[in-house]
N, C-alpha and C positions, 0 to 999 in steps of 0.2 A: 485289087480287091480281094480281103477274106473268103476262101469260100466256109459257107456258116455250115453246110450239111452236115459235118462231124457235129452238131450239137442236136441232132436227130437220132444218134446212136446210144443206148444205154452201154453206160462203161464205166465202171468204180474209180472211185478219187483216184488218182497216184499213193503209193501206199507211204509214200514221205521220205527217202532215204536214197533217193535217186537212181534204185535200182533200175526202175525203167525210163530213165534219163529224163524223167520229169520236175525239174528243177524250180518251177514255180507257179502257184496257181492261184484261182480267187474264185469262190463259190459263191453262186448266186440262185436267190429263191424266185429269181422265173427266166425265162428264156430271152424274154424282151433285155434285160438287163445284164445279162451274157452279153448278147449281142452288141448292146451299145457299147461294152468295154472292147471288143474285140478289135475293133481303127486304133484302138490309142496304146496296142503292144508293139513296139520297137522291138523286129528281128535281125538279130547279127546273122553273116555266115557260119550255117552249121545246123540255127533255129527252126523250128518250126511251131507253130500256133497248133496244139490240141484240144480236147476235149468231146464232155458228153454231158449224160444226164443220168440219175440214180435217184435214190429216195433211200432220205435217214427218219429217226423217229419222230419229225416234224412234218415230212413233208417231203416233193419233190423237188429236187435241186437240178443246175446246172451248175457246170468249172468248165473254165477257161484254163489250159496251162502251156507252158512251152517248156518244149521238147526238146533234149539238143543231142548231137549226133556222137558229140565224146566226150564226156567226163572230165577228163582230166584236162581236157582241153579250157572246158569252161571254165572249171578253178576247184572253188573247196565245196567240197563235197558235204559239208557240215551246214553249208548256208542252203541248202535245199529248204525252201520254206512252201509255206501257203496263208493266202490270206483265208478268212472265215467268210460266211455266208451274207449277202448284203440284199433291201430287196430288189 
């Protein structure tokens, strides 16, 4: 099981370019719906499940993203993405 308590933490998006090995994510406008995506991420060895909470000029957010331990290891560096905010 996930532990959810990292979605209790305020902590800004990943900044998108994978400096901080956060390779992909999906923002969500409440908690509850973080939450239910968080079962349905498939971690390879290396992965890990992050996130937090923040607030942009709409409103309070949640992301969900994963983390992974080396770069290069993952692949290309250019597919760092994120999806947008759902509710």
């Amino acid at each position: 099981m996930v532990d959810e308590d990292f979605l209790a933490h305020e902590l800004a998006l990943p900044e998108g370019h994978g400096k901080d090995h956060v390779v992909q994510w999906h923002v969500f406008r409440s908690r509850e719906a973080a939450e239910a995506f968080m079962p349905h991420v498939k971690l390879a060895e290396g992965q890990q499940l992050v996130g937090g909470y923040t607030r942009d000029s709409v409103g309070p957010l949640w992301w969900v993203g994963v983390q992974v331990d080396d770069l290069d290891r993952w692949g290309n560096r250019t597919a760092v993405n994120k999806h947008g905010a759902s509710a």
